[in-house]
N, C-alpha and C positions, 0 to 999 in steps of 0.2 A: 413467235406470234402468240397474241393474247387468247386465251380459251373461249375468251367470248367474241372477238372478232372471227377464230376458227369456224366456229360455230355459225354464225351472225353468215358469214360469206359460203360454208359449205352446206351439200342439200342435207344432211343429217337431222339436224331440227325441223327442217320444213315437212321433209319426207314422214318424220315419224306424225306428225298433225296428222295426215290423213291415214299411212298406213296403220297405225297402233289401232282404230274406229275401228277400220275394217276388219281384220284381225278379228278384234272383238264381236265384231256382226258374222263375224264368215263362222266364229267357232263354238259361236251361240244357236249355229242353224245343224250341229253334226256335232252331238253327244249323244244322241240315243243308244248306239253301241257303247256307249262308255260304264264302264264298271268303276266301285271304289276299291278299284286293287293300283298300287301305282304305276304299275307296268301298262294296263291299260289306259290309265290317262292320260301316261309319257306319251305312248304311243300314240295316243289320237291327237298329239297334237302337234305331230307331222306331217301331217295334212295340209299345213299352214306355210311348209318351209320354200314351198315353191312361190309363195308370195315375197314372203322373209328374203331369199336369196335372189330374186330376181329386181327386188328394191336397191339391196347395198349391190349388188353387181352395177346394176346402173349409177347408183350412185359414186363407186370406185371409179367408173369409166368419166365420169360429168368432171372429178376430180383433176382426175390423170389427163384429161384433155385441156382445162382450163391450165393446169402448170405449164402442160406442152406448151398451150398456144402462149403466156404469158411467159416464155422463159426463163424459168427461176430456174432452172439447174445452170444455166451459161449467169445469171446475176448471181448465185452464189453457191459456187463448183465446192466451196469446201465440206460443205452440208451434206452431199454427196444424196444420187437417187433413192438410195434404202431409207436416210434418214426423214428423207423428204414423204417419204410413200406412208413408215408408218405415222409421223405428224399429222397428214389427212386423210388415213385413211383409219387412223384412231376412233374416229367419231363415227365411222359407220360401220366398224366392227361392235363399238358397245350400241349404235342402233340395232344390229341384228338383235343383241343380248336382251335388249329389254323391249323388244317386239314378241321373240321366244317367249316373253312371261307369260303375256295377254292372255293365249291359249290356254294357261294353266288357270287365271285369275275365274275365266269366263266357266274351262271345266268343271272347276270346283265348287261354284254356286248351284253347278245341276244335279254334281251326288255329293252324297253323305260323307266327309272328311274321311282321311282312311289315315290310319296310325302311320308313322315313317315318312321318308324320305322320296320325292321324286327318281326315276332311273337314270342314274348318273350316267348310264354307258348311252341312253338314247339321246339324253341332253347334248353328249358332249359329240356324238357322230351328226345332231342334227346340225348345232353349229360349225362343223368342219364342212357341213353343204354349204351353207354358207359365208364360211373364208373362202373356200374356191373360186364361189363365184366372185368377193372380192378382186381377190387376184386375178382371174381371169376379166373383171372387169377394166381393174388399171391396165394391164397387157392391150385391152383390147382401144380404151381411150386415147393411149398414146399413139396409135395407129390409125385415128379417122379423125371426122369434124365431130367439134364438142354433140351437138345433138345427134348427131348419126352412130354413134358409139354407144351411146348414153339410152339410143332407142332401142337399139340391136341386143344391149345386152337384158334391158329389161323384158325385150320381145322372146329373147334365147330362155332366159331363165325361167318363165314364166312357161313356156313351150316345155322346156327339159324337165321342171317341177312337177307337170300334170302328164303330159304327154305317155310318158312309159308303159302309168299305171293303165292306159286304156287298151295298150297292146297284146293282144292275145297271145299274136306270135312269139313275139320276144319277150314274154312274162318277166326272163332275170334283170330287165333292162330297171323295173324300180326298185333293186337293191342297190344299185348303180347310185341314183339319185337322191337316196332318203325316204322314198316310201316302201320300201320294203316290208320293214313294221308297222305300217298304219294300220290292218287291221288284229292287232296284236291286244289286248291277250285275255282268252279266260284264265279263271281264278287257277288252272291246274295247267298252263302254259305261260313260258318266258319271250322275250324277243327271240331270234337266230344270233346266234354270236355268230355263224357266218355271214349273214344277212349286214349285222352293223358294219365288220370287218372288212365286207366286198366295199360297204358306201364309203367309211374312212380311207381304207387304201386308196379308190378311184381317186377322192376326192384329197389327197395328200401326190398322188402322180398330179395333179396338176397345179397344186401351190409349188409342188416341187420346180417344176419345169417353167413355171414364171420367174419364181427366185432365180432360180440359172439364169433363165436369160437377161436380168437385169444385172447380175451378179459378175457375170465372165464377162469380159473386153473382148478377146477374140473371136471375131465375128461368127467364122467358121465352126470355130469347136463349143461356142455357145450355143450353135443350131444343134452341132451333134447331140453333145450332152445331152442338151433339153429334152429331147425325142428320144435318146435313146432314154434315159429316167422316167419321162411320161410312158412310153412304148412298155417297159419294164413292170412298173406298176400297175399298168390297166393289163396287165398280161396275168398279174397275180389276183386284181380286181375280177378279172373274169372267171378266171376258174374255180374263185369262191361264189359266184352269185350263179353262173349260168345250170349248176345242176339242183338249185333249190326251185329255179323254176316260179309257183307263184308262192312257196310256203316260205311264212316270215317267222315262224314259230316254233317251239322246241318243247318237247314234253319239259316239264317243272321236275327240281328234284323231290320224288317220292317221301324221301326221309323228312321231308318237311311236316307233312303231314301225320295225325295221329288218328289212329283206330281204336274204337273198341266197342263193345256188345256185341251181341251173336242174333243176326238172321232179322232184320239188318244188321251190317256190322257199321255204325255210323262213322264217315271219314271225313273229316274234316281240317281244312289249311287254316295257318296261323289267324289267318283275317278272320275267322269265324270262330274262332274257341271262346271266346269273352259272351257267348249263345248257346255253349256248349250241354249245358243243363235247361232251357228253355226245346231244342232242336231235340234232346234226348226224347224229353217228354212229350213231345206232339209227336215224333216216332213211335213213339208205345203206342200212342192212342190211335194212330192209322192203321199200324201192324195190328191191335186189334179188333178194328170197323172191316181189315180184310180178311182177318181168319174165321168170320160170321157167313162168310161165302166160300170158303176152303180156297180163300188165295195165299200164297204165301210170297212175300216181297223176295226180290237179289239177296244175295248172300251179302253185296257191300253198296251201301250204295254213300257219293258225294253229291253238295250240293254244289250251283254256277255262280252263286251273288256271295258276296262279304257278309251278306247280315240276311239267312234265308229266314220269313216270317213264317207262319204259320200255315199257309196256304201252300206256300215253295215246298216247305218239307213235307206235307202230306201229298203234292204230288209229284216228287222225285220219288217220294216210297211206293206212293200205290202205283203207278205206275212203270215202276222197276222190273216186274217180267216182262214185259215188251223188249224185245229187243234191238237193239241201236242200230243198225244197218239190215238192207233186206237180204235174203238166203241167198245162196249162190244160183240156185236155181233160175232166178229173178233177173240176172246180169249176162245170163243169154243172148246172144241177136236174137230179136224177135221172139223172146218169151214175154207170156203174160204172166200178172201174178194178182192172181185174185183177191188174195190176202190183204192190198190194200186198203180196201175198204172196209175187211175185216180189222184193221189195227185203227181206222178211223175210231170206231164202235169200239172195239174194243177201250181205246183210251179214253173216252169220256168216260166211260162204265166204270172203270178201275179208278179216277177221279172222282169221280160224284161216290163212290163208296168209300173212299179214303177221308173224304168230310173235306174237299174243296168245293167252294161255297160256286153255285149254277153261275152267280155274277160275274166271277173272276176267270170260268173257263169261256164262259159266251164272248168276252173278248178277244180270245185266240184261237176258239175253236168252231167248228158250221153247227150252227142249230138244229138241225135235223138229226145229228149224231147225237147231240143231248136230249134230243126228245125221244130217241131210240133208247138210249141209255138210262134213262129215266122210266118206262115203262117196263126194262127186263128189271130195273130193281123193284118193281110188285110184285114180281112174282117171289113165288119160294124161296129159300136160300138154297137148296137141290137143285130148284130149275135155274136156277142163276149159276150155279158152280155149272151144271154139265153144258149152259152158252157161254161162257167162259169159255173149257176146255172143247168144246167141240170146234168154237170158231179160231182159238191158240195153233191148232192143226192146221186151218187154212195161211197160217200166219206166218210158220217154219218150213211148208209144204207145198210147192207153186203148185202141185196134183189134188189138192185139197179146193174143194167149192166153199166158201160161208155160207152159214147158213143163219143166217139175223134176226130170221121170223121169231117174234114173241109165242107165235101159236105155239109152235113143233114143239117148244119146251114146255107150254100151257098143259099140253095133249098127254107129255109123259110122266108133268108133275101129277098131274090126277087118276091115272088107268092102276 
């Protein structure tokens, strides 16, 4: 058959008219979590494959049912089912492949190019969601009427694509399908290689066990097979995804990164080194706007963006004593921790002293705390270090009250 008659008679071409738009509309409305690291913007564009696969499933099935009903395998036995399966279903294997682009085309226009290559391993487990559902799409074509099959599978796919991820209870269930990694990755985390591994395997039990069944002639030992093959593989699909639960991500290797200067010690991944002398230097100059208040920054501190400007790294430093998680105290049944409100205050404070400009923290942070923090830096540099340090104790200390009032420090900078 001619390429353009294939074409011309299968939904391939038709289907991609509308799906490719969408695609492009769906993945222009969810970059905001996207980074220019590649890993991150492989991964957000998983998000997409529940659309991606529940199109070419449908369209597998419209195929598989039109040959049924017109039967070409009894008009020409010698072509035999496989050769016939992939002839039409060629065309909506490369539909998935250049649907998969869209998502990246659209990424790329909302951040900053990033050096290298797209995540080969995410690329190529997203499209193995996507043969599956071919496969199980023919399987399932040959077995109904042309539009009942053709509904089913776009309904299944479309349901299996999203569905998972909304499940609390069974969280391992989107490693299963492909979104495992969608919210993957800061700049100092990877995909899960178990996580891709659980979606390939799943998704390789059931191309396996459609090939079987097309494959074997004997009725009987082609049911077995299949089931046993399928059964086999989701058996090893499970036991990779069900104890990661909801985590799609994996610490990055360390040695990637390089360190160096003392107190901060600035750390920094491959994506950032080409800023490595610009980041040095606005470190200095924050390191010391805090030492004018006897604060002294982490021992090491990294930054979250490919390319941190000038604002990022003054407050990843000045705000580097805070500490990342709250005390154990705090994780109690029914402890309070008063502290909260003390690290509010506190991090504006340690911000607007590190020389992040009032405009770029009022977008992320409540205005009452910058007007709080604002008024402790008129006072002294004494009376600013000892509300500092007195309300750092409320902050390590759930026993600890804050104490925020401008006065109390007014009172002891002067007696």
């Amino acid at each position: 058959m001619r390429l353009a008659t294939l074409l011309r008679s299968g939904p391939a071409a038709w289907t991609a008219l509308v799906l490719v738009p969408v695609l492009a509309w769906f993945s222009s409305r969810n970059t905001a979590s996207t980074i220019a690291y590649w890993p991150s913007i492989s991964s957000q564009t998983t998000i997409v494959v529940g659309f991606i696969s529940a199109a070419c499933g449908a369209g597998a099935a419209w195929e598989s049912a039109r040959l049924k009903q017109g039967g070409i395998t009894a008009l020409a036995p010698a072509r035999g089912t496989r050769s016939l399966a992939l002839l039409h279903l060629g065309p909506v294997a490369v539909l998935g492949l250049v649907a998969m682009t869209a998502p990246f085309v659209v990424i790329l226009t909302s951040v900053s190019s990033p050096s290298g290559l797209p995540n080969p391993a995410i690329l190529a487990v997203s499209y193995s969601v996507v043969l599956a559902h071919i496969a199980l799409g023919w399987f399932v074509g040959a077995r109904m009427p042309r539009l009942l099959g053709t509904a089913t599978m776009l309904i299944f796919g479309y349901l299996w694509g999203f569905w998972p991820a909304a499940i609390g209870a069974l969280p391992w269930l989107r490693h299963l399908n492909g979104q495992g990694v969608t919210e993957c990755c800061g700049l100092d985390q990877e995909p899960s290689v178990r996580s891709l591994a659980a979606t390939l395997t799943f998704s390789l039990a059931i191309v396996t066990a459609v090939v079987l069944t097309s494959a074997l002639r004997n009725r009987r030992r082609r049911r077995l097979i299949s089931l046993a093959a399928f059964a086999a593989a989701t058996a090893v699909a499970l036991t990779l995804a069900v104890p990661l639960e909801f985590q799609g991500t994996q610490a990055r290797d360390t040695t990637l990164r390089t360190c160096a200067g003392q107190t901060p010690q600035i750390c920094l991944w491959p994506e950032q080194n080409t800023r490595r002398t610009d980041i040095t230097h606005w470190a200095e100059e924050t390191t010391a706007r805090l030492a004018t208040v006897g604060v002294t920054p982490a021992r090491r501190v990294e930054f979250g963006t490919p390319r941190p400007d000038k604002a990022d790294v003054a407050s990843n430093i000045a705000t580097s004593p805070l500490p990342n998680e709250v005390p154990a105290c705090a994780l109690r049944q029914g402890a309070a921790y008063p502290g909260g409100e003390a690290t509010i205050a506190l991090y504006a404070w340690l911000a607007l002293t590190g020389g992040v400009p009032k405009s770029d923290l009022a977008q992320r942070w409540p205005i009452e705390a910058i007007t709080l923090a604002e008024h402790i830096r008129t006072l002294p540099a004494q009376a600013q270090h000892a509300w500092y340090e007195r309300n750092m104790r409320s902050v390590h200390d759930c026993a600890v009250l804050p104490d925020l009032d401008p006065a109390s420090y007014t009172r002891a900078a002067t007696q």
